[in-house]
LUMSE-364405 format. One line per 5 residues: number of its first residue (from 1); their letters; for each residue z, y negated, x of C-alpha. Coordinates in pm, whole numbers. Each point is the difference from the previous one (the first is absolute). Last residue first. Layout:
<sites>
NUM) a) Z:Y:X ~ ... .
</sites>
This chain:
<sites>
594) xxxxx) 8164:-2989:5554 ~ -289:-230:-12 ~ 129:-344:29 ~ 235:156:276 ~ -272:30:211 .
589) xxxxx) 195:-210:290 ~ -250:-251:7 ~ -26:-36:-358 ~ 408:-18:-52 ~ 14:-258:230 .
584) xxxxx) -264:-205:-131 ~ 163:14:-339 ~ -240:89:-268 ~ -308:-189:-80 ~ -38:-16:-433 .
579) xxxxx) -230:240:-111 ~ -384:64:25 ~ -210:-45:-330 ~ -321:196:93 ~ -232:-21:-258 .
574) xxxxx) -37:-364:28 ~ -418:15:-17 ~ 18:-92:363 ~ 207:266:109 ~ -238:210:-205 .
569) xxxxx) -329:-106:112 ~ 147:50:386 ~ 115:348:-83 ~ -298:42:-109 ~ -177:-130:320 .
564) xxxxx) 217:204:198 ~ -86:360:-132 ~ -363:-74:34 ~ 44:-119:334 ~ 134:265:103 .
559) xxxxx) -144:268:-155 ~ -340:-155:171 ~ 175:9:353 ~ 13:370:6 ~ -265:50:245 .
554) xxxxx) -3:-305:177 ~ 386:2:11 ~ -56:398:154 ~ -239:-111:253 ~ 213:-233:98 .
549) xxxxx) 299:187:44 ~ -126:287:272 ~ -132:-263:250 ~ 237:-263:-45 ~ 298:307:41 .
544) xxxxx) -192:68:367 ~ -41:-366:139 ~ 372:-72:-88 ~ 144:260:168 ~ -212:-5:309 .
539) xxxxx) -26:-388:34 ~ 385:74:54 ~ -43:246:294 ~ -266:-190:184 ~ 238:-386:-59 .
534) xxxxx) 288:179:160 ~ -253:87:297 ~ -111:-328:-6 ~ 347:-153:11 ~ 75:180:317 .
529) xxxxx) 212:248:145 ~ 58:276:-272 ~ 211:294:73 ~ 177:-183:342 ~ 301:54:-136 .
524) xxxxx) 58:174:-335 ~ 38:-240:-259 ~ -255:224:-197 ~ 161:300:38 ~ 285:-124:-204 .
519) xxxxx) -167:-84:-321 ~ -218:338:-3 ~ 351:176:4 ~ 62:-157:-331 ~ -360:91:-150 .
514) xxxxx) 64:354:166 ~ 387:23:-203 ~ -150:-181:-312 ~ -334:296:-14 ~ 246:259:46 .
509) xxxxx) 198:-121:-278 ~ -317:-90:-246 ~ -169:365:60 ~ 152:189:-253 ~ -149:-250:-259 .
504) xxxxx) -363:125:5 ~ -220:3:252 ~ -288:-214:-56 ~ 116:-225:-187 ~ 364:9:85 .
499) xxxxx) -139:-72:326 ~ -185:-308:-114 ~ 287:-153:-209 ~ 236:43:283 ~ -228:-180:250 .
494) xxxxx) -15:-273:-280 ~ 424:-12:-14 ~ 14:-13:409 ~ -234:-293:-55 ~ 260:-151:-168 .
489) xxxxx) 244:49:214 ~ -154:-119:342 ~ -123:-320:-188 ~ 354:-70:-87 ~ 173:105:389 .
484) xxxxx) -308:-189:106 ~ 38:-320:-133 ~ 386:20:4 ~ -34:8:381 ~ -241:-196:42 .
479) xxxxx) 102:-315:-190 ~ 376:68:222 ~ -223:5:297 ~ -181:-283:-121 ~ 302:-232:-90 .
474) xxxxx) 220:65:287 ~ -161:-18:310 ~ -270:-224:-111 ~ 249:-266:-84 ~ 122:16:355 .
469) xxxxx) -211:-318:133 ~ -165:-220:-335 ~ -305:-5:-82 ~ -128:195:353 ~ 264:255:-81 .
464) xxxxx) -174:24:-353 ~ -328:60:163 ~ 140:201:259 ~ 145:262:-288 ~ -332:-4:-110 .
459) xxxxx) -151:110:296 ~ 293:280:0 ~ -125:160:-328 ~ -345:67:102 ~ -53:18:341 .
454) xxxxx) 102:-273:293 ~ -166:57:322 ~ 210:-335:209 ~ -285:-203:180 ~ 25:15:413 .
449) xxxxx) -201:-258:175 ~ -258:35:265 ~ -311:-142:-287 ~ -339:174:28 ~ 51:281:308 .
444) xxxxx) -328:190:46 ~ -63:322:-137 ~ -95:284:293 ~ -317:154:-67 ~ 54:416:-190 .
439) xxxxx) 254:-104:-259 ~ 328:80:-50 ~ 293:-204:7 ~ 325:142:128 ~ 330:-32:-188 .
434) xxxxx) 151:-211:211 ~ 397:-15:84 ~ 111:-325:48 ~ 356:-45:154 ~ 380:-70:9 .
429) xxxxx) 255:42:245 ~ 211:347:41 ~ -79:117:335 ~ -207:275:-169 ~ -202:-213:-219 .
424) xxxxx) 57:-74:-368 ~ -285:-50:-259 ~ -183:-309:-128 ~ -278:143:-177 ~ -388:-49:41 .
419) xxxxx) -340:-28:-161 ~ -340:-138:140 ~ -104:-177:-339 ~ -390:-86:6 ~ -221:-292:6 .
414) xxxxx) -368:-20:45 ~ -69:-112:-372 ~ -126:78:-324 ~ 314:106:-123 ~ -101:288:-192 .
409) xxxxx) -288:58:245 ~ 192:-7:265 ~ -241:-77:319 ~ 110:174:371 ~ 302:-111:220 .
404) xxxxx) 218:-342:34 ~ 368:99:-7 ~ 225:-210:-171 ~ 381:179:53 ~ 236:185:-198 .
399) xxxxx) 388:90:-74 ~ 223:182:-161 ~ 320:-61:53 ~ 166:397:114 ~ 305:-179:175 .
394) xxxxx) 59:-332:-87 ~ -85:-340:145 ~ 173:-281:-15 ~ 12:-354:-118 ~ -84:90:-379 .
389) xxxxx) -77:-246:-279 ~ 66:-290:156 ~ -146:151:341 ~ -309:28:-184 ~ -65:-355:-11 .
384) xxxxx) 121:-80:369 ~ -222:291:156 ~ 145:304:88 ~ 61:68:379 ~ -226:232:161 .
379) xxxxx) 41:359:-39 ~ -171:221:328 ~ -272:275:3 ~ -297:-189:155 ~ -312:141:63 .
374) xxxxx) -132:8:-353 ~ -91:405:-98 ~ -370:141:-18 ~ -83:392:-97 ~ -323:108:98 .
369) xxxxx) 14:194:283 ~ 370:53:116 ~ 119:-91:324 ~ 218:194:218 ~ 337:-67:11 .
364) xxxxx) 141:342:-26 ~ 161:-59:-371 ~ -378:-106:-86 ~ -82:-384:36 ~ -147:-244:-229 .
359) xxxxx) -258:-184:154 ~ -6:-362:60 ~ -11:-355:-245 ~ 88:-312:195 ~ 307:-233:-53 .
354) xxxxx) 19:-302:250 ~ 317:-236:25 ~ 219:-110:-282 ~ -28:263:-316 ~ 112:-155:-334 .
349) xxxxx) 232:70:-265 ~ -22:102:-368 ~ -385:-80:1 ~ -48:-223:-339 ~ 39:112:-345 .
344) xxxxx) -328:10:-248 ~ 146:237:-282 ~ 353:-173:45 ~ -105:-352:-42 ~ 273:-70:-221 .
339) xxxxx) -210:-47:-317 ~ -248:300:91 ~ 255:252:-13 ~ 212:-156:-310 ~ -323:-43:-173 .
334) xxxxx) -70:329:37 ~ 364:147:-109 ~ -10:-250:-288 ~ -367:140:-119 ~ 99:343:14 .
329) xxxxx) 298:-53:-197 ~ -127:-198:-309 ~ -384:71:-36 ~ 25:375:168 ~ 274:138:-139 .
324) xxxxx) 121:-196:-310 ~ -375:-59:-81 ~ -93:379:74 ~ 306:174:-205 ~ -48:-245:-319 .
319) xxxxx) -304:205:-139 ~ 247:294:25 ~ 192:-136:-333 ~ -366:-18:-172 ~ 33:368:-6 .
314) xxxxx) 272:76:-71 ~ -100:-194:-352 ~ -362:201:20 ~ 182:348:-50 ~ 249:-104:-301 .
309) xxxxx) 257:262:-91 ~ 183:-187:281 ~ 330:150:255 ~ -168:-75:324 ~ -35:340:231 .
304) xxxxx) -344:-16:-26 ~ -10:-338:217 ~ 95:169:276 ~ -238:231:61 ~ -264:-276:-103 .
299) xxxxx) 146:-201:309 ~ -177:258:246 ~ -367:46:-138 ~ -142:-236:327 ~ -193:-259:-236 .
294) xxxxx) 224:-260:85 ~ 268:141:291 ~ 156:-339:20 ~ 84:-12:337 ~ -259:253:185 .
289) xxxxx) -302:-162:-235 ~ 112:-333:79 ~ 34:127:419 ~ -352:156:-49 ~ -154:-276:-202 .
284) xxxxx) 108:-267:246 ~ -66:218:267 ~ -377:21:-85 ~ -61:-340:-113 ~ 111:-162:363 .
279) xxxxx) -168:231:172 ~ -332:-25:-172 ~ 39:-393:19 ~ 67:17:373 ~ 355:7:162 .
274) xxxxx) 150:-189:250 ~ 212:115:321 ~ 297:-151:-154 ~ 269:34:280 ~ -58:-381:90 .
269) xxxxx) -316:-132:-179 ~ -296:150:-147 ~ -204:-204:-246 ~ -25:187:-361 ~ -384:59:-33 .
264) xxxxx) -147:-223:-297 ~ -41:-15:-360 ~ -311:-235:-148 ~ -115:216:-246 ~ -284:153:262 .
259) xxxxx) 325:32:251 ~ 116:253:-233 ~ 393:-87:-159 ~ 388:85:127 ~ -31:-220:258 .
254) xxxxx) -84:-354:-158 ~ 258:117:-276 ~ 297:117:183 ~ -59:-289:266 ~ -14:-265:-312 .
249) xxxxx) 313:168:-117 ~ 214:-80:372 ~ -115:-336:27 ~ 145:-97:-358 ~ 315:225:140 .
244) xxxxx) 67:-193:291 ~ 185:-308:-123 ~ 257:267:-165 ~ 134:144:283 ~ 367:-28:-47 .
239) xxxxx) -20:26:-384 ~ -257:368:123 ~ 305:152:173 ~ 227:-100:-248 ~ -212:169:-261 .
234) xxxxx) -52:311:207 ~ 364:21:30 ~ 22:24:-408 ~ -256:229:-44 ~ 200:258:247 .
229) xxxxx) 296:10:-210 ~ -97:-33:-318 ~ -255:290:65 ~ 276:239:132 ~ 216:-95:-290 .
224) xxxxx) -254:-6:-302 ~ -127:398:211 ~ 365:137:-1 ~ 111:-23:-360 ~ -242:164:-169 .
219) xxxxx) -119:183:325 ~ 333:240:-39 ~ 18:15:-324 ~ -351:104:-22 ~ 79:289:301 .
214) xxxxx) 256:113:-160 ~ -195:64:-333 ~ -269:109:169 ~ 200:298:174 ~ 356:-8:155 .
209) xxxxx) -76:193:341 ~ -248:-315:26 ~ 270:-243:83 ~ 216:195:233 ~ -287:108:181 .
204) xxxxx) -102:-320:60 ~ 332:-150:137 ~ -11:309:275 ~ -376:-65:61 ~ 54:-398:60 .
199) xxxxx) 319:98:201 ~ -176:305:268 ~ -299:-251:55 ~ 240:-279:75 ~ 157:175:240 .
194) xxxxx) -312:151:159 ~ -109:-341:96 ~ 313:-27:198 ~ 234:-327:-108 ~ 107:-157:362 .
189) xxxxx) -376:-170:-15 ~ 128:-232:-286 ~ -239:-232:-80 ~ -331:207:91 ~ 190:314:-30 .
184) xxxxx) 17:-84:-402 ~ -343:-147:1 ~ -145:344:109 ~ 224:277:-133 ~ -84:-205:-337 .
179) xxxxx) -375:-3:82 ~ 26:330:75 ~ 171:139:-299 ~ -217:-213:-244 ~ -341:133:143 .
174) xxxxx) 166:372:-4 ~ 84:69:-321 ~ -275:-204:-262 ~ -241:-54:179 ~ -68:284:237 .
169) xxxxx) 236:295:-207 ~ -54:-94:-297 ~ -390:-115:30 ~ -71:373:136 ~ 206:121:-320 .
164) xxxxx) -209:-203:-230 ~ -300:74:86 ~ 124:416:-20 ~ 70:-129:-392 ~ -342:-122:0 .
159) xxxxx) -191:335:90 ~ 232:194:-233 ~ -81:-227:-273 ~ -386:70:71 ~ 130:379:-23 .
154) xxxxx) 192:-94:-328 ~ -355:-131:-156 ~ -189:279:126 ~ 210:242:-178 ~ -7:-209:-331 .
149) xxxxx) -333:-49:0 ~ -62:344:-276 ~ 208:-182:-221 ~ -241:-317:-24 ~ 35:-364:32 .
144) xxxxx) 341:73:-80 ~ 27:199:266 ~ -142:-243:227 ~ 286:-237:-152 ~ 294:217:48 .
139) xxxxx) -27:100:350 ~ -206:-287:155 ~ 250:-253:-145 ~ 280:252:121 ~ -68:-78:307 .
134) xxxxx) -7:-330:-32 ~ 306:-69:-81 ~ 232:136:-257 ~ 343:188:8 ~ 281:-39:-281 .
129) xxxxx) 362:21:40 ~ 178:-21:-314 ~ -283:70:-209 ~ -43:286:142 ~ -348:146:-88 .
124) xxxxx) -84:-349:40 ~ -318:55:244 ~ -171:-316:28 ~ -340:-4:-122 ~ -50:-368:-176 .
119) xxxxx) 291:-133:252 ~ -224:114:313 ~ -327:-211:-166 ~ 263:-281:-53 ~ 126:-19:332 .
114) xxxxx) -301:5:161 ~ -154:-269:-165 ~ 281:-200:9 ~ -38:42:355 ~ -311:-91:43 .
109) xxxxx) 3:-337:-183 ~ 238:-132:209 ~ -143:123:284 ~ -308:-226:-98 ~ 236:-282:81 .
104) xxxxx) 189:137:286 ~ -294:153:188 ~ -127:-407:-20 ~ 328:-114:127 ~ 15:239:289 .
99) xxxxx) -357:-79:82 ~ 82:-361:60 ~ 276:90:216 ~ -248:215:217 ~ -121:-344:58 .
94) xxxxx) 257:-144:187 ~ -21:213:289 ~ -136:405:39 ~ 214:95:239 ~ 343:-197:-11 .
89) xxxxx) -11:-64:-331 ~ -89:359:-136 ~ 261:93:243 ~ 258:-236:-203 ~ -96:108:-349 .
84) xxxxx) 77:353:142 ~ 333:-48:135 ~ 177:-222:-257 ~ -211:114:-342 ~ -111:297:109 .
79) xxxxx) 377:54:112 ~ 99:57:-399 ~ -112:-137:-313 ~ -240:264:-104 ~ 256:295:-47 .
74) xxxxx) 282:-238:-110 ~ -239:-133:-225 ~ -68:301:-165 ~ 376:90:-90 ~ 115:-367:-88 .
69) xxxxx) -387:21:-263 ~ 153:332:-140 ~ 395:-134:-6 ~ -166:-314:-180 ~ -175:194:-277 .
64) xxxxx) 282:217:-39 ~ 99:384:151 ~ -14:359:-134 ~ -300:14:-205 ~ -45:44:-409 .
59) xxxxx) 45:-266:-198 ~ 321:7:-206 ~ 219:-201:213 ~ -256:-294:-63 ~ -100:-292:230 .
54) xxxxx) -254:-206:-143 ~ 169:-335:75 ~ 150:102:311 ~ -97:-243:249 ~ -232:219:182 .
49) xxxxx) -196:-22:-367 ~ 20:-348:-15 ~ -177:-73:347 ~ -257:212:-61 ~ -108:-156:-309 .
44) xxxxx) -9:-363:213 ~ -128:66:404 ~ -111:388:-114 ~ -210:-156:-294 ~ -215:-273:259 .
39) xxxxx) -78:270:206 ~ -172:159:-246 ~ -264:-203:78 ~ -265:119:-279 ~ 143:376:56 .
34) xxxxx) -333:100:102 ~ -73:-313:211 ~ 329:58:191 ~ -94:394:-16 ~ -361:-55:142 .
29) xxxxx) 116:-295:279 ~ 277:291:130 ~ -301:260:-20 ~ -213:-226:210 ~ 250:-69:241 .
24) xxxxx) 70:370:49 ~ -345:20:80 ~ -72:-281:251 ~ 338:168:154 ~ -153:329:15 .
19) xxxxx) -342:-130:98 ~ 178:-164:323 ~ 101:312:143 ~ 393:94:-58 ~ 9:380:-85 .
14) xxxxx) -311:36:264 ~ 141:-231:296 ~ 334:151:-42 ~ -103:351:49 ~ -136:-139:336 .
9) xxxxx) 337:-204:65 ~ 190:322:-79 ~ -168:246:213 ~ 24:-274:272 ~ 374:9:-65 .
4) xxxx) 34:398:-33 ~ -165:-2:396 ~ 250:-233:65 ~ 275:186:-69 .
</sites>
C-alpha cells in the first residue's frame, strides 16, 4: 500500500503542479472576460429558468431545469464541502479560503462553459433520455470540423470517459464512503464502518436502478433538504460567534495573497502547523476544484439531461453550481472551523512528568533503525475544555503529537505530527498506540500533549461540538450522510454515461453492481488510514478529468461563446417571453414537465 501511495503523491505532483493551476486560472479569467461576466446572468437569468419559467413538456430531455441543477449539485455539494473544506483549513490555513472563493468566481464561468459546449453536441437520439458531455463534444464536433476527424474525435472521448471513471470511483465512490464510515464511528463507535458502507451502497442502488429520471426525483427533493439542514446549523454556529468573524476575513485575505501584495504566512498555533502562501493557494484550489468540480467535465453530464431546446439557457443554470457550492456552503463550513477555534485546537490532554522520543521496537524488542516513537504510552486526563465536549477516551481516537524534526517546506517550520490511536490493551485499560515516525536522527519532543487527528468530516463535527456539545453528533453526520448518499448517486449517473460510451448499453448493470461494491470496499477497515492518503486518491480524480476537459473547452470554447452571446442578444431583444412560475412543488417534483 504504500508503495501505490508514493506512486500517487508523485503522479500527484505532475496533475497538480503549480502551472496547472496558474492555467486553469487563466482559462476561468478568459471565459469570465469572454462571457463579459457572465456571472452576473446565472445570479438573475439563471435564476428564472430553475424556477420554471422556460420549462416546456415539449422540449426534448427527460428532466427540468431545476431537477438538472438538484442532480449536479448533489454531485458537487457533498463531503468536499464538510470534509474537504475542513482539511484545506487545517493544512493550508485561512488562506486556502481565499482561493476557494476565487475558483468559485471564475468557476462560474467555467461551468457554463462546459455545459453549453456539451448541450451544443449532446446526443438526443432519444429524446427521452439523452447523453452529452464531453465526450461526445470531441465526437460530434471534430467531426464536424471534418468527417475524416471523427475517429480521432471518439478516441479523445474515449480518453475522457476513462477520466471519468478513475474520478468515480476516488471522488466520487469512495471519498464519500469513508468519510461517512469515518464520522459515523467517530460518534457512534458501536456502528462498524462496514455497516455504513453496506447501507449507503444498498440506498444507492435502489436509486440508480431507476435511471435519470429516478435519480432527478430523487436529488430534486433531497439536495433543498440536505442543504436547509446543514446551512441552517452553520448559521447558529456563526450568531454565537459573531464578534470573531471581522477577524476571521482579514486572516482569509492577509493569507490568501503574495507577501509582495502585502499577504503574509498564516501563524501556527495549536494543531495548525502553519502554512506558506504556496500552501495555502494550492489546497484552496484543490479542495474548490474537488467540491465544485469547475472545469472537471462532470456536471455537463448532467446538465444534458435538462428538458430545453435552448443550449446556452442550461447553460447559464450551471453558472449557479459554483456560488451555491463553493460561495454559500464552503464558506459556512470554513467559517464554522475557524470561528470555534477548531482548525487551531489546543493539546487534548497533557503529559505530567518527562516524555522523550526512543526507538520503535520490533515484536522481539530489538530496536529499529530509523523509526522514532514518544516514550510514554499512557492517556492523561482531558483537559477541562475538552472534557465538555468529551470526558473520555474511545477506542480507535486518533491521536498525534508535536515532534520537532527536519524543515517542512509547506509549513515552513520544524514541526511535524507523530500520529497515534487510542487502542485497547490486553488487561483491558486504555492506551496510545504509535504509529512510528521515521526519520534517520531522532525528532525531538515540541509540546508533551496529545492533540485529537481529526480528518475531514469529523473536524467539523468538533467544530460544531465546540459551538455547542452534541450538536456535532447529530447535525454533521446526518449533513454527511445525505451529502454523500446524493453525491454518491450522481456520480454513479456520469460513470454510467462514460461506460455507455464506450461500451454500449449492455454494460450499465455490471457497471451499477461494481460501482455498488466499490461503495463497500471503501469502509473497509484499515483501507485508508490517513487524511493524506484520502486526499492522494481524490487529487487523482480530479487532477486527471482537468487534464482531459480543458483542452477540449479551449478547443471548442469559440462555439460557445458564439452560441451564448446570441442567445444573450435575444433575451435582451425580448425574444424569449418565459411563462408564468409554476407551483414550486410541482417544479421540484418535474411535474411541470410531464
Amino acid at each position: 500500500m504504500r508503495a501505490f501511495m508514493d506512486f500517487l503523491d508523485t503522479l500527484n505532483g505532475i496533475l497538480w503542479h503549480d502551472i496547472v493551476l496558474y492555467v486553469l486560472l487563466a482559462v476561468g479569467v478568459l471565459f469570465t472576460i469572454w462571457t463579459k461576466f457572465g456571472q452576473y446572468r446565472a445570479l438573475t437569468h439563471g435564476v428564472s429558468v430553475i424556477r420554471g419559467k422556460y420549462d416546456d413538456k415539449a422540449h426534448p430531455g427527460a428532466i427540468n431545469h431545476f431537477q438538472a441543477l438538484s442532480t449536479a449539485l448533489s454531485g458537487t455539494v457533498g463531503l468536499g464541502n464538510i470534509a474537504g473544506v475542513s482539511v484545506a483549513v487545517a493544512l493550508g490555513g485561512p488562506g486556502a479560503i481565499f482561493w476557494m472563493w476565487v475558483v468559485g468566481l471564475v468557476g462560474m464561468a467555467l461551468k457554463m462553459t462546459e455545459v453549453t459546449q456539451a448541450m451544443l453536441y449532446r446526443n438526443t437520439d432519444d429524446p427521452e433520455n439523452p447523453h452529452g458531455g464531453a465526450m461526445w463534444v470531441c465526437k460530434k464536433g471534430f467531426a464536424k470540423i471534418h468527417p475524416a476527424l471523427g475517429p480521432f474525435g471518439a478516441a479523445v472521448g474515449v480518453i475522457f470517459c476513462i477520466t471519468v471513471l478513475i474520478s468515480t470511483i476516488t471522488g466520487g465512490n469512495m471519498f464519500q464512503a469513508w468519510n461517512v464510515a469515518e464520522i459515523t464511528t467517530t460518534y457512534f463507535p458501536s456502528v462498524p464502518g462496514l455497516a455504513t458502507g453496506v447501507i449507503i451502497a444498498v440506498l444507492v442502488g435502489l436509486t440508480i436502478i431507476g435511471g435519470i429520471k429516478r435519480i432527478g426525483a430523487v436529488t430534486g427533493r433531497l439536495v433543498p433538504f440536505m442543504c436547509g439542514i446543514y446551512l441552517l446549523g452553520a448559521v447558529v454556529v456563526l450568531a454565537m460567534n459573531l464578534g470573531a468573524l471581522p477577524e476571521m476575513l482579514r486572516l482569509i485575505v492577509i493569507s490568501g495573497i503574495p507577501k509582495f501584495m502585502g499577504g503574509q504566512d498564516a501563524v501556527p498555533t495549536g494543531a495548525f502547523l502553519g502554512g506558506t502562501f504556496g500552501y495555502a493557494f494550492l489546497w484552496g484550489m484543490k479542495r474548490a476544484l474537488f467540491s465544485n468540480e469547475a472545469g472537471q467535465g462532470s456536471a455537463p453530464m448532467a446538465h444534458s439531461a435538462a428538458k430545453t431546446d435552448e443550449p446556452v439557457r442550461e447553460g447559464v443554470v450551471a453558472g449557479l453550481e459554483p456560488f451555491i457550492d463553493t460561495l454559500v456552503v464552503c464558506t459556512l463550513t470554513a467559517m464554522v472551523v475557524m470561528s470555534t477555534g477548531a482548525w487551531k485546537r489546543e493539546a487534548a490532554a497533557k503529559y505530567e512528568g518527562p516524555v522523550a522520543i526512543v526507538p520503535a521496537t520490533a515484536a522481539d524488542g530489538s530496536a529499529v533503525a530509523g523509526k522514532w516513537v514518544p516514550s510514554r504510552n499512557d492517556l492523561p486526563a482531558k483537559s477541562d475544555a475538552e472534557a465538555k465536549i468529551s470526558n473520555v477516551w474511545r477506542e480507535n481516537d486518533p491521536l498525534f503529537m508535536l515532534v520537532r524534526g527536519e524543515l517542512d517546506t509547506n509549513t515552513g517550520r520544524e514541526i511535524h505530527q507523530l500520529a497515534g490511536k487510542v487502542v485497547k490493551g490486553g488487561d483491558g485499560s486504555l492506551r496510545v498506540a504509535w504509529t512510528p515516525y521515521e526519520s534517520p536522527a531522532p525528532p525531538t519532543v515540541a509540546e508533551p500533549g496529545l492533540y485529537l487527528n481529526l480528518r475531514g468530516a469529523s473536524l467539523t463535527g468538533y467544530a460544531f461540538d465546540r459551538a455547542m456539545p452534541g450538536m456535532g453528533m447529530w447535525i454533521v453526520t446526518l449533513a454527511a450522510w445525505l451529502f454523500a448518499v446524493s453525491t454518491v448517486i450522481s456520480w454513479a449517473y456520469y460513470g454510467e454515461q462514460a461506460v455507455v460510451f464506450m461500451l454500449g448499453k449492455w454494460s450499465v448493470l455490471p457497471y451499477k453492481l461494481v460501482y455498488c461494491l466499490a461503495v463497500v470496499v471503501a469502509t473497509i477497515p484499515g483501507l485508508l488510514k490517513t487524511d493524506q492518503e484520502l486526499d492522494a486518491l481524490t487529487a487523482l480524480g480530479t487532477g486527471v478529468m482537468l487534464w482531459a476537459n480543458i483542452p477540449i473547452m479551449l478547443l471548442f470554447g469559440p462555439q460557445a461563446m458564439r452560441a451564448y452571446h446570441e442567445y444573450m442578444g435575444k433575451l435582451k431583444s425580448g425574444k424569449f417571453k418565459g411563462h408564468a412560475a409554476p407551483p414550486i412543488v410541482d417544479v421540484a417534483e418535474g411535474k411541470d414537465v410531464r
